[in-house]
PyMOL Python script that loads the backbone (N, CA, C, O; Angstrom):
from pymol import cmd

cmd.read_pdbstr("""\
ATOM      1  N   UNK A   1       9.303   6.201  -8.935  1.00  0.00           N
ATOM      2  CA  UNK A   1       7.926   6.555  -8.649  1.00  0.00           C
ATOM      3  C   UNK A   1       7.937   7.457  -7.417  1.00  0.00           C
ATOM      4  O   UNK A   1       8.739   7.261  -6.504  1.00  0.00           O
ATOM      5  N   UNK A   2       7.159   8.318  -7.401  1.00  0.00           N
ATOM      6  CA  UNK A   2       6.919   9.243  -6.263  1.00  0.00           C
ATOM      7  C   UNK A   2       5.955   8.724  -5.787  1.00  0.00           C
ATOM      8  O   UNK A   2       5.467   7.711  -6.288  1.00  0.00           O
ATOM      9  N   UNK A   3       5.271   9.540  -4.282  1.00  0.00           N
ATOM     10  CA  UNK A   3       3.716   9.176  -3.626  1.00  0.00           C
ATOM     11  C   UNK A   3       3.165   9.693  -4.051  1.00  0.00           C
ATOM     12  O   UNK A   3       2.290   9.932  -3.220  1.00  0.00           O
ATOM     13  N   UNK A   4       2.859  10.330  -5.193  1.00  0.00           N
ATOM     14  CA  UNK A   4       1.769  11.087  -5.620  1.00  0.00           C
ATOM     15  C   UNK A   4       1.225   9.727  -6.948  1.00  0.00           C
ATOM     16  O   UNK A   4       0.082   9.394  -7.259  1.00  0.00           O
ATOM     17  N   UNK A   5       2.693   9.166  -7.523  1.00  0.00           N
ATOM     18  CA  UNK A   5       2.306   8.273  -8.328  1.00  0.00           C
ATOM     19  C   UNK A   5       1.715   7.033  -7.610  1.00  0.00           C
ATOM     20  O   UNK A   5       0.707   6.415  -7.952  1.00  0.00           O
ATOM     21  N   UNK A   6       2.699   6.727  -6.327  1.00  0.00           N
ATOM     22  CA  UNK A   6       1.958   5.341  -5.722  1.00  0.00           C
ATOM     23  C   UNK A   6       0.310   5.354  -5.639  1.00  0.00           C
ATOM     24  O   UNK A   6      -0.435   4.436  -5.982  1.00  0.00           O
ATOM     25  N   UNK A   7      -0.075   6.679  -5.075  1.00  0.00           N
ATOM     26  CA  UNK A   7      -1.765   6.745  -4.426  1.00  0.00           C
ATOM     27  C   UNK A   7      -2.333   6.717  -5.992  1.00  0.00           C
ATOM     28  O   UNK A   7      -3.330   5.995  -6.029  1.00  0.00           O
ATOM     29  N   UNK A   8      -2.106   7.109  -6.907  1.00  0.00           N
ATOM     30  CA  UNK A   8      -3.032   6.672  -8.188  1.00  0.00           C
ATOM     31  C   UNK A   8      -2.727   5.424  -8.237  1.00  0.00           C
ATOM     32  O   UNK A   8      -3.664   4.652  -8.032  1.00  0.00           O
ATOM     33  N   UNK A   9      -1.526   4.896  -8.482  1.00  0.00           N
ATOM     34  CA  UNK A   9      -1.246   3.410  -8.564  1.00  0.00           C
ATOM     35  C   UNK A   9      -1.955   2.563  -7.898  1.00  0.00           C
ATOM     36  O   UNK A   9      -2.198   1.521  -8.506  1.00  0.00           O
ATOM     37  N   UNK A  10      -2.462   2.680  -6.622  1.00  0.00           N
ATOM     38  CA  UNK A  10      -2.710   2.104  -5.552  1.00  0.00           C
ATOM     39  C   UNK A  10      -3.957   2.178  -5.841  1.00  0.00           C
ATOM     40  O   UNK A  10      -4.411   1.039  -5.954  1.00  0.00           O
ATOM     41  N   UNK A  11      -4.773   3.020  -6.024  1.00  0.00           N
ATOM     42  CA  UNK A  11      -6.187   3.091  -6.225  1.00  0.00           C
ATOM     43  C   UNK A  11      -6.640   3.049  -7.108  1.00  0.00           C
ATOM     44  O   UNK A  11      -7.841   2.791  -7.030  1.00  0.00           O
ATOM     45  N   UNK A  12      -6.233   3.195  -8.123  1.00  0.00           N
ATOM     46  CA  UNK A  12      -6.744   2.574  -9.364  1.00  0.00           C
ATOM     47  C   UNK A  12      -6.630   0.727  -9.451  1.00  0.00           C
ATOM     48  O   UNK A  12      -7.368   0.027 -10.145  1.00  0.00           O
ATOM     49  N   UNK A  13      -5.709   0.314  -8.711  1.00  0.00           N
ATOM     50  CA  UNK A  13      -5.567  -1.380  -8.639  1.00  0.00           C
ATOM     51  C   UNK A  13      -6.403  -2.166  -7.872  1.00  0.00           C
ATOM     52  O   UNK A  13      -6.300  -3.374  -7.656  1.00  0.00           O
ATOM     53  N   UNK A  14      -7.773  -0.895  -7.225  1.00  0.00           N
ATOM     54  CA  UNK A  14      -8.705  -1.011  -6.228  1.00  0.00           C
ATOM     55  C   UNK A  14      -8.345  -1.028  -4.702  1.00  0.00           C
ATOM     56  O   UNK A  14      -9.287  -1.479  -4.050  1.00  0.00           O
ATOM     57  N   UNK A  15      -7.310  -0.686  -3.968  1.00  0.00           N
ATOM     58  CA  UNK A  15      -7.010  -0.128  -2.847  1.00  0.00           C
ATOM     59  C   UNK A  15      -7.687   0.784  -2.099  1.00  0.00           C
ATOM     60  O   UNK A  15      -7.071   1.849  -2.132  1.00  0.00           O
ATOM     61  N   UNK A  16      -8.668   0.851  -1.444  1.00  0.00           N
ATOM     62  CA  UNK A  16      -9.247   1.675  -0.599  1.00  0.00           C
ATOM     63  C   UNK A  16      -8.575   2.631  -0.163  1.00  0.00           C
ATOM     64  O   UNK A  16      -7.571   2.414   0.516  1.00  0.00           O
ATOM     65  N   UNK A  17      -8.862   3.506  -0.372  1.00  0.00           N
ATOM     66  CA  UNK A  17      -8.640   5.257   0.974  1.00  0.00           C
ATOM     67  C   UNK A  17      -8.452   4.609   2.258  1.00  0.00           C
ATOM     68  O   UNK A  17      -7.366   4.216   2.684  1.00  0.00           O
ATOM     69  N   UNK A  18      -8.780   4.582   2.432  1.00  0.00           N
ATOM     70  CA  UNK A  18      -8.849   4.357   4.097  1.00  0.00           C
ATOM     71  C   UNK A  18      -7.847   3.415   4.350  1.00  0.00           C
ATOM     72  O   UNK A  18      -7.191   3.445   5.391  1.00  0.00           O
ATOM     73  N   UNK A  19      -7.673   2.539   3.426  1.00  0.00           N
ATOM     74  CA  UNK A  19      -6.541   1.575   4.212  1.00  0.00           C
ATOM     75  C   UNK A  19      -4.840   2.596   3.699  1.00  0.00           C
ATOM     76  O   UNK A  19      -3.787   1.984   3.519  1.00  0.00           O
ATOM     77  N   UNK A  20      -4.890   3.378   3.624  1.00  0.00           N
ATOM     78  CA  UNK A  20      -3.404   3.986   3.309  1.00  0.00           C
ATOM     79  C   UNK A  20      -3.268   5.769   4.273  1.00  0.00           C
ATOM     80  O   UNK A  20      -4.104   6.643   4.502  1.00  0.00           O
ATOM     81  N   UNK A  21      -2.196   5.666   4.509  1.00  0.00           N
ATOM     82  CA  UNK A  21      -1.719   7.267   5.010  1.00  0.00           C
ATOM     83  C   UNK A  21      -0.572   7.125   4.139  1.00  0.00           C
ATOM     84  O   UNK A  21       0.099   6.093   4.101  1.00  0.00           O
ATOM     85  N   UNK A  22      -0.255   8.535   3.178  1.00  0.00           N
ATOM     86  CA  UNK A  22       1.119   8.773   2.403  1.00  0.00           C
ATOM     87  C   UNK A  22       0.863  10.134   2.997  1.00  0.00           C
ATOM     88  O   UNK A  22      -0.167  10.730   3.314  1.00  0.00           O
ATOM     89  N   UNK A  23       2.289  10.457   3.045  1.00  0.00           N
ATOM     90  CA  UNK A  23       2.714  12.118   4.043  1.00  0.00           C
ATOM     91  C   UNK A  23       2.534  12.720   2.893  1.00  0.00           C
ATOM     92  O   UNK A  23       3.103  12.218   1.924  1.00  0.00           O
ATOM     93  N   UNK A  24       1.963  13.565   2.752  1.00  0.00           N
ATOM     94  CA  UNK A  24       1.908  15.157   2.024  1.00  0.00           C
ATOM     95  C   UNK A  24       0.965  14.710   0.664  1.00  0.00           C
ATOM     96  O   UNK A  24       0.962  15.392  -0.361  1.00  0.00           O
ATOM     97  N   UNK A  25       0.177  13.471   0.819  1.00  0.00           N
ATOM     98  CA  UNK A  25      -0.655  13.344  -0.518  1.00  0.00           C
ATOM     99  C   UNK A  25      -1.871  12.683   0.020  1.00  0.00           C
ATOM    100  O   UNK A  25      -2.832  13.248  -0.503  1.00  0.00           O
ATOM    101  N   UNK A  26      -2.109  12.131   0.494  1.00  0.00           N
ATOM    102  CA  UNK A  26      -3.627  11.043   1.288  1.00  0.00           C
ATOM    103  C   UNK A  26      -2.725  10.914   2.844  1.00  0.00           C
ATOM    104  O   UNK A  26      -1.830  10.110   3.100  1.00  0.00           O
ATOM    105  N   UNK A  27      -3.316  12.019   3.768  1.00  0.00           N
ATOM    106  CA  UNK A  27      -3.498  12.323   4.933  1.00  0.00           C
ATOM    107  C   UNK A  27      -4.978  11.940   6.039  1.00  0.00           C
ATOM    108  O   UNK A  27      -5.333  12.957   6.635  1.00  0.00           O
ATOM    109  N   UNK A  28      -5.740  10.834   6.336  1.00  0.00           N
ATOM    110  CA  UNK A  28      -6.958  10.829   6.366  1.00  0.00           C
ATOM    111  C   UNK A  28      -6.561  11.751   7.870  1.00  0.00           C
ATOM    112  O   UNK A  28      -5.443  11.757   8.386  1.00  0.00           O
ATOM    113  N   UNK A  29      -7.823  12.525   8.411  1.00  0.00           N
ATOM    114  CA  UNK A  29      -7.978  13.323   9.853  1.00  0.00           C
ATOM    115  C   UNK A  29      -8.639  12.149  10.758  1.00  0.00           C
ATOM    116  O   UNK A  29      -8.402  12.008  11.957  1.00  0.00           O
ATOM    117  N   UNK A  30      -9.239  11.582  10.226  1.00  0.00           N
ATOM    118  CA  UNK A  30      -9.554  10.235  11.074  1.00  0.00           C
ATOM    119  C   UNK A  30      -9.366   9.297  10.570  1.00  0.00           C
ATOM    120  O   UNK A  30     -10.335   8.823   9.977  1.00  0.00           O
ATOM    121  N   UNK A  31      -8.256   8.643  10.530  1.00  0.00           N
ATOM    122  CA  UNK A  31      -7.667   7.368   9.765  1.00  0.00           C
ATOM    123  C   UNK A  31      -8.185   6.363  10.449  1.00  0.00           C
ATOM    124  O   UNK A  31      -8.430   6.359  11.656  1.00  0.00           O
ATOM    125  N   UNK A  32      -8.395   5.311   9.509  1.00  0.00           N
ATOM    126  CA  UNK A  32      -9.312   4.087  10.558  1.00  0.00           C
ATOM    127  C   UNK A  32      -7.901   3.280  11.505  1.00  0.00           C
ATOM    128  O   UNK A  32      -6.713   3.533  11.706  1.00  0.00           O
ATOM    129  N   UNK A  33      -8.677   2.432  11.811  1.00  0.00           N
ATOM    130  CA  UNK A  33      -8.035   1.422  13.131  1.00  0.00           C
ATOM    131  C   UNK A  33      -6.676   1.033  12.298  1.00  0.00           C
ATOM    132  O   UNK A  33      -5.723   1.583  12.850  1.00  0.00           O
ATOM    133  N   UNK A  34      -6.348   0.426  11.388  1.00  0.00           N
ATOM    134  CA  UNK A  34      -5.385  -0.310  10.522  1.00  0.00           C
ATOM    135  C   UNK A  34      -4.969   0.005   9.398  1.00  0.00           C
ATOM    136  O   UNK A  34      -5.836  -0.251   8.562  1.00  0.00           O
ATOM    137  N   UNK A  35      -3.871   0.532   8.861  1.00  0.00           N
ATOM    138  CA  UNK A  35      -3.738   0.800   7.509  1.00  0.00           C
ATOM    139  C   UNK A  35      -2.569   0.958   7.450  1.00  0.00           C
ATOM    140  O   UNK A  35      -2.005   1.312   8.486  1.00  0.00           O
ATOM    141  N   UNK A  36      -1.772   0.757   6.219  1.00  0.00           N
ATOM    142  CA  UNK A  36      -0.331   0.772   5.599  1.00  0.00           C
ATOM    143  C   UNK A  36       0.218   2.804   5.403  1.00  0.00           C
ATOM    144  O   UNK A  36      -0.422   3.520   4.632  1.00  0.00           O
ATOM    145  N   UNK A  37       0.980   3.163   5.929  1.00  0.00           N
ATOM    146  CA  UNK A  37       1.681   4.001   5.763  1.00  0.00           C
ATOM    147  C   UNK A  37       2.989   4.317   5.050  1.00  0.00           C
ATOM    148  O   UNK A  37       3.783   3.377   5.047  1.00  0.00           O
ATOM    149  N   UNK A  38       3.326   5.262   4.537  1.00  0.00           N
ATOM    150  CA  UNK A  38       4.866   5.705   4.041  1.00  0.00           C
ATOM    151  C   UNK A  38       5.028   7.328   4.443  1.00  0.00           C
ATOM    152  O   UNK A  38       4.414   8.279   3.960  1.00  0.00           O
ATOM    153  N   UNK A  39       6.126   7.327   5.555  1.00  0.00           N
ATOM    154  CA  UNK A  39       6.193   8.724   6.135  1.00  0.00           C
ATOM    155  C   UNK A  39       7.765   9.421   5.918  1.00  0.00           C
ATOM    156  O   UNK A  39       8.496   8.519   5.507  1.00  0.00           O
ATOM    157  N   UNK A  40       8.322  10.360   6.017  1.00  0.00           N
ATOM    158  CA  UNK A  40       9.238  10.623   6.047  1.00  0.00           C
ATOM    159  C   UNK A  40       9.988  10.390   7.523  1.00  0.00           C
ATOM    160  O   UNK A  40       9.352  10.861   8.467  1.00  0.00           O
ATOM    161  N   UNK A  41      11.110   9.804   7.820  1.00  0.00           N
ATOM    162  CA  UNK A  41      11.227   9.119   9.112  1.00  0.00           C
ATOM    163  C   UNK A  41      12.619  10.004   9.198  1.00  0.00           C
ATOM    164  O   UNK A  41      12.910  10.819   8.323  1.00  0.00           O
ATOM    165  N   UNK A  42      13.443   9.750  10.352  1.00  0.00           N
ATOM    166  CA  UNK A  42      14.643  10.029  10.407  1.00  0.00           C
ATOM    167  C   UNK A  42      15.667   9.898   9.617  1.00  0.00           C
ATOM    168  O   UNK A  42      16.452  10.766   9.238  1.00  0.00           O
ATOM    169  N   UNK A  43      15.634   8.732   9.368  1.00  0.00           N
ATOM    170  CA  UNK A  43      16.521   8.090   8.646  1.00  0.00           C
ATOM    171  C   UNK A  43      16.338   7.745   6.984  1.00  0.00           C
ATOM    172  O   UNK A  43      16.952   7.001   6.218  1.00  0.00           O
ATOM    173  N   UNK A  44      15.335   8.543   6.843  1.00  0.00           N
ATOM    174  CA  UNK A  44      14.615   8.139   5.435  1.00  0.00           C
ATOM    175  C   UNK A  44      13.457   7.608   5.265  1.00  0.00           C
ATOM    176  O   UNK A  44      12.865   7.707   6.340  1.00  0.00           O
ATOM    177  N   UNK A  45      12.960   7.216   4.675  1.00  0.00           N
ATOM    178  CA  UNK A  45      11.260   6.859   4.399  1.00  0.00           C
ATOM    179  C   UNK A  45      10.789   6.095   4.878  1.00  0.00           C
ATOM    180  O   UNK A  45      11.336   5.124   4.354  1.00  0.00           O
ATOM    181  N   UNK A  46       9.916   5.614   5.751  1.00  0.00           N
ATOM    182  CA  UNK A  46       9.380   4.683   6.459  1.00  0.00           C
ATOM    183  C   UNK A  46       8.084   4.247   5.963  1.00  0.00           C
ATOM    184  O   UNK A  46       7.048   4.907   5.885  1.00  0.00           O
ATOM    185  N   UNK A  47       8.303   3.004   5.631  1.00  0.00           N
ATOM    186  CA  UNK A  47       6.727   2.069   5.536  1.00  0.00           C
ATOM    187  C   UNK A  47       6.430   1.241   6.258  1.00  0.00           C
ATOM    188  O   UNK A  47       7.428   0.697   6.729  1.00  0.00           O
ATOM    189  N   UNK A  48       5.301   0.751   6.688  1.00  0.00           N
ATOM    190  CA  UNK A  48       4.808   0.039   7.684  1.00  0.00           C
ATOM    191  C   UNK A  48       2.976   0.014   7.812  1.00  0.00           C
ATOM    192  O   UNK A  48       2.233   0.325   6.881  1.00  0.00           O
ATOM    193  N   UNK A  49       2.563  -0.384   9.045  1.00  0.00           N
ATOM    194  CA  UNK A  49       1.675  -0.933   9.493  1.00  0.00           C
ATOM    195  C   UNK A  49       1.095  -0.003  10.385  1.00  0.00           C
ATOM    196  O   UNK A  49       1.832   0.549  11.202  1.00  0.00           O
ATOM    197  N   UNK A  50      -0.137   0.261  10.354  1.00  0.00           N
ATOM    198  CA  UNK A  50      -0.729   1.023  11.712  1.00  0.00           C
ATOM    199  C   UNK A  50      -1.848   0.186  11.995  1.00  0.00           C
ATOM    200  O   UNK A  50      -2.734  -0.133  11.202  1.00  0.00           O
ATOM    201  N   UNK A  51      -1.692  -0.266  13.634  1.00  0.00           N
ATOM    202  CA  UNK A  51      -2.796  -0.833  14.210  1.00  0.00           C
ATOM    203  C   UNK A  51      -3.214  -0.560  15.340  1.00  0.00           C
ATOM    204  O   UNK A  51      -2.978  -1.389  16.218  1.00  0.00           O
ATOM    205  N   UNK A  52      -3.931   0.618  15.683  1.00  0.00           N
ATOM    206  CA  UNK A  52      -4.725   0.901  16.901  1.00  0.00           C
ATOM    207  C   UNK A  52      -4.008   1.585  17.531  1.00  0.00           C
ATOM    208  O   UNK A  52      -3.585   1.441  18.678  1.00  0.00           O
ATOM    209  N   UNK A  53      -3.772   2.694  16.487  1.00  0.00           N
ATOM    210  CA  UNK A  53      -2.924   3.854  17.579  1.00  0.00           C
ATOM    211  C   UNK A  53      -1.573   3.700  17.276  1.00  0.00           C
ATOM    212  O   UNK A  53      -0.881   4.718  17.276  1.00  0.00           O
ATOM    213  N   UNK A  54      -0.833   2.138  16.903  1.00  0.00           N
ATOM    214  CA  UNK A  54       0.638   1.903  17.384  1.00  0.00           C
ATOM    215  C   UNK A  54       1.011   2.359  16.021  1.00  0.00           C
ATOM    216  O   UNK A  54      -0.043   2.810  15.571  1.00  0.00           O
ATOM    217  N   UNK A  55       1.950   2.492  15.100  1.00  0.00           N
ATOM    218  CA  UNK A  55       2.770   3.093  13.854  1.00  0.00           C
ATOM    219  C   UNK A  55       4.423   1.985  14.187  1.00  0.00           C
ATOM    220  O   UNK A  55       5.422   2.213  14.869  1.00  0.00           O
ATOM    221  N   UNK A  56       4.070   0.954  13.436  1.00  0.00           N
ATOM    222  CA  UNK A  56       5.119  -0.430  13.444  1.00  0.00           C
ATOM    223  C   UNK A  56       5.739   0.182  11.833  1.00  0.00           C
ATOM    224  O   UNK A  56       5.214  -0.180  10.779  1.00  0.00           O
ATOM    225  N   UNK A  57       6.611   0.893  11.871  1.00  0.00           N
ATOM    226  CA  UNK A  57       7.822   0.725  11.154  1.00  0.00           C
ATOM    227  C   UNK A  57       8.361  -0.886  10.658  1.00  0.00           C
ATOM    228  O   UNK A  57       8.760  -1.775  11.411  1.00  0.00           O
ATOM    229  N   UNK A  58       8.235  -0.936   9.184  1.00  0.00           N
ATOM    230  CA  UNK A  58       8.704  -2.530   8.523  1.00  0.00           C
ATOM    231  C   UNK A  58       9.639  -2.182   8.184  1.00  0.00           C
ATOM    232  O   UNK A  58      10.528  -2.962   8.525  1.00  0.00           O
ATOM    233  N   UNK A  59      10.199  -0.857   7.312  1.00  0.00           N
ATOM    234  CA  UNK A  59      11.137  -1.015   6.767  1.00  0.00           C
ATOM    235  C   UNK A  59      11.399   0.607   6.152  1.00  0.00           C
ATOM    236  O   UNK A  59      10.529   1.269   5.586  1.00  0.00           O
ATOM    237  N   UNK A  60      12.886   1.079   6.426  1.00  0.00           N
ATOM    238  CA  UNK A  60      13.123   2.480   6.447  1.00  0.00           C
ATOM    239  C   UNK A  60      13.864   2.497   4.799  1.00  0.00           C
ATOM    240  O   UNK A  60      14.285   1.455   4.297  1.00  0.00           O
ATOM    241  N   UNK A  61      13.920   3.527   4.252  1.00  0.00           N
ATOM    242  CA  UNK A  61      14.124   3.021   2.902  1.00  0.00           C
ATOM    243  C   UNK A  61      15.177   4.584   2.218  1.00  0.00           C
ATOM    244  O   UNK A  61      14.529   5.611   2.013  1.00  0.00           O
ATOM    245  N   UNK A  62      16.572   4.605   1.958  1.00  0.00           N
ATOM    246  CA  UNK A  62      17.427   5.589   1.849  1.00  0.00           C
ATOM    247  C   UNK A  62      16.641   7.035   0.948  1.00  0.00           C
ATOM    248  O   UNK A  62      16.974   8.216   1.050  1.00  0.00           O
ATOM    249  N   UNK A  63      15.567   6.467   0.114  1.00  0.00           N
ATOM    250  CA  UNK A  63      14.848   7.508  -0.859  1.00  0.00           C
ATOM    251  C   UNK A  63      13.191   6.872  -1.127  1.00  0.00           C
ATOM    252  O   UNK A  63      12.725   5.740  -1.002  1.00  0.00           O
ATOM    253  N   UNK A  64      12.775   7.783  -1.419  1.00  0.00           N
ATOM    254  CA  UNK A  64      11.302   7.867  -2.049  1.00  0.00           C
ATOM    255  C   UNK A  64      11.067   7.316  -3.071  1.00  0.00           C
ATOM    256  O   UNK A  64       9.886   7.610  -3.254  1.00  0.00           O
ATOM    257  N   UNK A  65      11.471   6.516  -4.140  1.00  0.00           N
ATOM    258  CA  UNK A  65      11.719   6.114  -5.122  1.00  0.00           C
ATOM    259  C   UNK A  65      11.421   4.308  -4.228  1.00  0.00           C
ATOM    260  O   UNK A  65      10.445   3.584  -4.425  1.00  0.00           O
ATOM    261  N   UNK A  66      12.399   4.068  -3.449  1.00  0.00           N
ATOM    262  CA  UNK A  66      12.493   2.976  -2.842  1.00  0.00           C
ATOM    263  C   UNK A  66      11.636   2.548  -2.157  1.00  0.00           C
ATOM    264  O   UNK A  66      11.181   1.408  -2.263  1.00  0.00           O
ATOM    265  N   UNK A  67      11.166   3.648  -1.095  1.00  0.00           N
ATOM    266  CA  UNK A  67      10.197   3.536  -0.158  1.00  0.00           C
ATOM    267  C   UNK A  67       8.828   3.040  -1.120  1.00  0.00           C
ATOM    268  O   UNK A  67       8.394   1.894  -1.002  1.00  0.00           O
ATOM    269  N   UNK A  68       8.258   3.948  -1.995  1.00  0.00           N
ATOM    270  CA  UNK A  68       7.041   3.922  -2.737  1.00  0.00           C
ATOM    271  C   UNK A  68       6.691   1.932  -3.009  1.00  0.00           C
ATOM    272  O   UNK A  68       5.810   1.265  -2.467  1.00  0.00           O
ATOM    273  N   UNK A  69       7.619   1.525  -3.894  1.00  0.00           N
ATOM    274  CA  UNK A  69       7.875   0.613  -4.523  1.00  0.00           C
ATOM    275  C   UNK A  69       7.939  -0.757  -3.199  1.00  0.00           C
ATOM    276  O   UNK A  69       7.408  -1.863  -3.303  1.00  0.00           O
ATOM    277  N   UNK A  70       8.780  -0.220  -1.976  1.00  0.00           N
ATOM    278  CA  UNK A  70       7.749  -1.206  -0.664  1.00  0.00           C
ATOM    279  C   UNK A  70       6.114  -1.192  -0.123  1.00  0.00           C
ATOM    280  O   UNK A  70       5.423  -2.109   0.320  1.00  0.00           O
ATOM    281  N   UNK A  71       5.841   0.089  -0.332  1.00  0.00           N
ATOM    282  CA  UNK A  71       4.252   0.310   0.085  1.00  0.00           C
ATOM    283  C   UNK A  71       3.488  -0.806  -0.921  1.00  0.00           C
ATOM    284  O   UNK A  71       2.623  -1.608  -0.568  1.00  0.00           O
ATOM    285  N   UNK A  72       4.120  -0.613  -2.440  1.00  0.00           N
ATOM    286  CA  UNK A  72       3.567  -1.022  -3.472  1.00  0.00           C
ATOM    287  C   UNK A  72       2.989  -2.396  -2.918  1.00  0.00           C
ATOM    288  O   UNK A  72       1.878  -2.880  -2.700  1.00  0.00           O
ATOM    289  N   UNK A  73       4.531  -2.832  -2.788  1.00  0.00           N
ATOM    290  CA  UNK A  73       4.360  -4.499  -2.136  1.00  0.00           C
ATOM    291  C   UNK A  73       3.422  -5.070  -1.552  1.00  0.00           C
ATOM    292  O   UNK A  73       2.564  -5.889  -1.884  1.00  0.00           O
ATOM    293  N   UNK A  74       3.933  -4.049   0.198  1.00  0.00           N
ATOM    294  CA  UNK A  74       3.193  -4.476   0.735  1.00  0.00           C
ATOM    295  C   UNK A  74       1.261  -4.383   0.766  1.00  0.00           C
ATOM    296  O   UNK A  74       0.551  -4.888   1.635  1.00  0.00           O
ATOM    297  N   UNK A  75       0.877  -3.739  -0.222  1.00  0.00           N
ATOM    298  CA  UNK A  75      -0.346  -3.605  -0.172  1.00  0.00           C
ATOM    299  C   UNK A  75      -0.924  -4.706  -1.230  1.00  0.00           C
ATOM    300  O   UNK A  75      -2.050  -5.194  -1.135  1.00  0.00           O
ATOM    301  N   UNK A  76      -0.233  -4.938  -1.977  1.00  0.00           N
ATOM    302  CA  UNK A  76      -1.133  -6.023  -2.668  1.00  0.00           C
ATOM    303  C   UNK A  76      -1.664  -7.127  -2.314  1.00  0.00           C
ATOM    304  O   UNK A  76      -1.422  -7.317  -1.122  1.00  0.00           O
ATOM    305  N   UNK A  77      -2.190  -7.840  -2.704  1.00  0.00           N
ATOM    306  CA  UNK A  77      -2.625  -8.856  -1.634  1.00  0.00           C
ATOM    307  C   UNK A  77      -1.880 -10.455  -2.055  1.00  0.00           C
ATOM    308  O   UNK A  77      -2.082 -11.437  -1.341  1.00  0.00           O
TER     309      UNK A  77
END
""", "prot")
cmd.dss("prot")
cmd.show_as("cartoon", "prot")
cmd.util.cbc("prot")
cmd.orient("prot")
């Protein structure tokens, strides 16, 4: 799965906009206080947590394929 597939995935399963940032597909310019991210990191793909400014890295992931499929996770409830 790519991020272009996760953000349909994700929002069609009823996931709000606002609670997600994916790099180069759902970018909000004013992202709220808290929301789940997947960015391209140093070391490979990074998913995690944003809360109030801070960007908490959970887990760095060798490919995009991998990474997607943690966001998945972690967003469900």
């Amino acid at each position: 799965m790519d991020r272009r597939e996760l953000f349909t995935l994700l929002r069609g399963s009823g996931v709000a906009e606002s609670e997600l940032w994916i790099e180069g597909v759902h970018e909000p310019r004013m992202p709220p206080t808290e929301f789940l991210f997947l960015r391209k990191g140093a070391q490979g793909w990074d998913t995690g947590v944003a809360e109030r400014g801070e960007w908490h890295v959970i887990a760095t992931s060798p490919d995009e394929d991998t990474a997607c499929a943690r966001l998945l996770r972690l967003a469900q409830p």
